[in-house]
C-alpha positions as CSV (number, residue, x, y, z in Angstrom):
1,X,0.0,0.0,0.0
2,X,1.4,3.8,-1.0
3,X,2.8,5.4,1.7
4,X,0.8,8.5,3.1
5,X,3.7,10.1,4.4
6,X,5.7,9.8,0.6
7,X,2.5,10.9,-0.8
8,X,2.5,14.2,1.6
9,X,5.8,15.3,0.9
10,X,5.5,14.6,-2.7
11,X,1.9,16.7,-3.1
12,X,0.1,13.8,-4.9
13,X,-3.2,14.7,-3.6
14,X,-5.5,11.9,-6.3
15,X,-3.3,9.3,-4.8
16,X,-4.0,10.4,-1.1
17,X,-7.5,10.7,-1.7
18,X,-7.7,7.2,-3.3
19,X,-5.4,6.3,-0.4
20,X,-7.6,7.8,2.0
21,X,-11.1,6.0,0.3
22,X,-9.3,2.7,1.2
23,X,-8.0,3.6,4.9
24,X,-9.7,6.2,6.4
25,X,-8.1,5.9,9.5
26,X,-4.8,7.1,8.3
27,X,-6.1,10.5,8.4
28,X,-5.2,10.2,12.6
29,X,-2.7,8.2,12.8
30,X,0.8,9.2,13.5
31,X,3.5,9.5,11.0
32,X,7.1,9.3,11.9
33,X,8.9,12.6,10.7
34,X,11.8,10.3,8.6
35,X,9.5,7.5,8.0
36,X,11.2,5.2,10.1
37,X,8.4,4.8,12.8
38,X,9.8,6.5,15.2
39,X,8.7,9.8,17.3
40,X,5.1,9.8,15.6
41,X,3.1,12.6,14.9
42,X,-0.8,13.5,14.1
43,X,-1.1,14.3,10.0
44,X,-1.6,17.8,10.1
45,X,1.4,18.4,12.4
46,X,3.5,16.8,9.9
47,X,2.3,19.3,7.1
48,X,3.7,22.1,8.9
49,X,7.2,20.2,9.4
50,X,7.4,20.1,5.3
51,X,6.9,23.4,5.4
52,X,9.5,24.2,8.1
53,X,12.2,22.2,5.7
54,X,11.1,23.6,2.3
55,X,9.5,20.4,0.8
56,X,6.8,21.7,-0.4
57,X,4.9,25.7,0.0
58,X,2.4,27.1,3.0
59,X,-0.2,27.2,0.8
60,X,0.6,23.8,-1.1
61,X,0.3,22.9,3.1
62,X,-3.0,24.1,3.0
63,X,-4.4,22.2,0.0
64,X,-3.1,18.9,2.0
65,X,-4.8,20.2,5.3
66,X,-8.2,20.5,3.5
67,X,-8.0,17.2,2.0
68,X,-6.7,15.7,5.4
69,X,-9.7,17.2,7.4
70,X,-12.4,16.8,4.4
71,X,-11.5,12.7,4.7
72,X,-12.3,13.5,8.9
73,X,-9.0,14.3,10.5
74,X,-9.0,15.8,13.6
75,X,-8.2,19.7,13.7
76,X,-6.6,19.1,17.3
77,X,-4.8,15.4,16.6
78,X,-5.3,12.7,17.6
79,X,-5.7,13.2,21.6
80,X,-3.4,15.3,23.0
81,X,-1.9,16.2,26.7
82,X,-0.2,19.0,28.2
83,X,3.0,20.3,27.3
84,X,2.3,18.3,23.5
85,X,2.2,20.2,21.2
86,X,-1.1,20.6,18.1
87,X,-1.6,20.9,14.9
88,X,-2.0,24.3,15.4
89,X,0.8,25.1,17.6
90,X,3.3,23.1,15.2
91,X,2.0,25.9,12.7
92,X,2.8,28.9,14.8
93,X,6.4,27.4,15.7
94,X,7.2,26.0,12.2
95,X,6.4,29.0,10.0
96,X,3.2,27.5,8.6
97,X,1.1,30.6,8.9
98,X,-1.5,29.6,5.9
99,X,-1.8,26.3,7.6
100,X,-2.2,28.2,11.2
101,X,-4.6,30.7,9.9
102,X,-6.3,27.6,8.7
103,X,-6.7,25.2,11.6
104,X,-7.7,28.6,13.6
105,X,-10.9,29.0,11.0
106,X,-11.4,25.5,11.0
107,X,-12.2,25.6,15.1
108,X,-8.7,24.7,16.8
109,X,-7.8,24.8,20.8
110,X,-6.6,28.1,21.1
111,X,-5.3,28.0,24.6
112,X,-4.2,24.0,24.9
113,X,-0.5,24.4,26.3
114,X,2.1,22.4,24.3
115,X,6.0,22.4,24.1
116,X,7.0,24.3,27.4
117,X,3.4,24.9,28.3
118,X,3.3,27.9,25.4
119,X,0.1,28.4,23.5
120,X,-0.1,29.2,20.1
121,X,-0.4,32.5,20.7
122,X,2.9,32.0,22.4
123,X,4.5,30.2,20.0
124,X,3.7,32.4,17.3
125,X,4.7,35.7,19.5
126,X,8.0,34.1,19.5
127,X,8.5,33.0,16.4
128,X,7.6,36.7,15.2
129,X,4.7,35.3,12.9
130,X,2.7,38.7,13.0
131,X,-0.2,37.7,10.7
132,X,-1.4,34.7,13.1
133,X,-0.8,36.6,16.1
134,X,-3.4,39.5,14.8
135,X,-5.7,36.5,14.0
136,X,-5.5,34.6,17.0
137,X,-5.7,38.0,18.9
138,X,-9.5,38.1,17.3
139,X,-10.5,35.2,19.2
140,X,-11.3,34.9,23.0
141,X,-8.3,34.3,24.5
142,X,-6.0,34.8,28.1
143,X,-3.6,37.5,26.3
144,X,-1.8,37.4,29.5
145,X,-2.0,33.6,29.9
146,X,1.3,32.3,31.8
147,X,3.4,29.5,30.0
148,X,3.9,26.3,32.4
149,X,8.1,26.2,31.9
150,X,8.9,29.9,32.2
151,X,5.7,31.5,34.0
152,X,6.1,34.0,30.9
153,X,3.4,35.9,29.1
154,X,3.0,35.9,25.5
155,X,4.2,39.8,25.6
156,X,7.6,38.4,27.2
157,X,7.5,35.3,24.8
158,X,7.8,37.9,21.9
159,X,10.1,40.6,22.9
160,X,12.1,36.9,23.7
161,X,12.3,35.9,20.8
162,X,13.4,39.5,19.8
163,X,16.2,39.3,21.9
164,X,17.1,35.6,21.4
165,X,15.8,34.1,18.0
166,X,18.1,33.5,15.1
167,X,17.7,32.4,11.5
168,X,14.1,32.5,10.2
169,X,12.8,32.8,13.6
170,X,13.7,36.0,13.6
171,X,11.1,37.7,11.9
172,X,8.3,40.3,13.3
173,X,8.4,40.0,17.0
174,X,8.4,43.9,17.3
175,X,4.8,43.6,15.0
176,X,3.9,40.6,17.3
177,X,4.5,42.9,20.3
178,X,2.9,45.9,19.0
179,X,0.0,44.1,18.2
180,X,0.2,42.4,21.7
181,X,0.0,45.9,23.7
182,X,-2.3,47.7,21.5
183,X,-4.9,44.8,22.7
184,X,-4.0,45.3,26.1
185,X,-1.1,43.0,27.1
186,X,0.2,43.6,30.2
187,X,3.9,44.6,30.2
188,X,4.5,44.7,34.4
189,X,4.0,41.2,34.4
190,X,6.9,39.4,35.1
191,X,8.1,35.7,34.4
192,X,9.1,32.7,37.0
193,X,11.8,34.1,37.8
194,X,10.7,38.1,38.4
195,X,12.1,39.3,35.1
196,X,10.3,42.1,33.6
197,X,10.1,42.8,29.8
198,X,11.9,45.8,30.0
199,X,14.9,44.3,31.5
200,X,15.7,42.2,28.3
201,X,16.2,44.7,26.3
202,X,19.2,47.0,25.7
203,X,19.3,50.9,25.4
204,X,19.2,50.3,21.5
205,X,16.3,48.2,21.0
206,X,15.0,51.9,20.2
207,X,11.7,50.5,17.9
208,X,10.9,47.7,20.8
209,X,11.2,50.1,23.6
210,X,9.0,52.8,22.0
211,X,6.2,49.6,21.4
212,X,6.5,48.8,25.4
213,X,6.2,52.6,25.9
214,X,9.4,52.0,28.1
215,X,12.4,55.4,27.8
216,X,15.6,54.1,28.3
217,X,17.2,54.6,31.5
């Protein structure tokens, strides 16, 4: 029998629908991120990991996510617990913003708490992914929730990432915080460990400062 995984990463979406009229269940069960069975994941997480490594485009992602969840695939996985991660949270943290925006209109968790108890309103403040913040931000959410490792607001999660992303995770965490405080984040909170916001940054983060509102000392 073809390969679900190979037929993913490939975009042959007449074979995975013929696949998928055979086996219906495939369209929960957990595929192995190098096909060797190992460290399984639900379907539409491993959509967002092809984007992540270039093997196919966000919106490609999409048009496997609708077929995945026309054939009756679960828009949060397959069962989930805390601290492990969704769908929808591997899209905010893996640069599938299509596939985020998405699972959010298709009725996912918002506020389930995944890798290092961040939402995906966490994940994607970090990851600077400014388009899904704005769209989770239209939803009724905690803006302030705390994340279970770090005790750590979303606000803190994105001026993080600011401070401490590299690569293509650096992207629009100053956008992600902007749009944070103008819908009322709370910047006096501190983390676990009674750091502030403010104290992460550095008398030139001149354009993050002026978001938090905060004149250098």
């Amino acid at each position: 029998m073809a390969d679900l995984r190979k037929l993913m990463r490939e975009m042959r979406l007449d074979e995975m629908e013929e696949l998928l009229r055979v086996d219906p269940s495939l369209v929960n069960k957990g595929i192995s991120y190098c096909g060797d069975g190992k460290s399984l994941a639900h379907p539409l997480h491993r959509i967002c990991d092809g984007v992540f490594d270039s093997s196919y485009s966000d919106d490609d992602a999409v048009k496997l996510a609708e077929l995945l969840i026309r054939h009756g695939a679960a828009v949060n996985g397959d069962g989930f617990g805390v601290k492990q991660d969704t769908p929808l949270i591997a899209a905010c943290s893996l640069h599938a913003d299509e596939v985020a925006l998405f699972y959010i209109l298709h009725g996912a968790e918002l506020e389930h708490q995944g890798c290092m108890g961040g939402t995906a309103l966490h994940w994607a403040s970090w990851t600077g992914r400014d388009r899904v913040v704005s769209a989770l931000l239209e939803q009724d959410l905690d803006i302030n929730k705390l994340c279970i490792d770090h005790q750590a607001t979303p606000l803190f999660w994105a001026v993080h990432g600011f401070k401490r992303a590299t690569g293509e995770n650096l992207h629009q965490q100053i956008a992600c915080a902007r749009l944070l405080v103008e819908d009322g984040a709370d910047i006096r909170i501190p983390n676990g460990e009674g750091i502030h916001v403010i104290e992460m940054l550095g008398t030139a983060d001149h354009e993050m400062r002026e978001v938090l509102r905060v004149t250098p000392s």
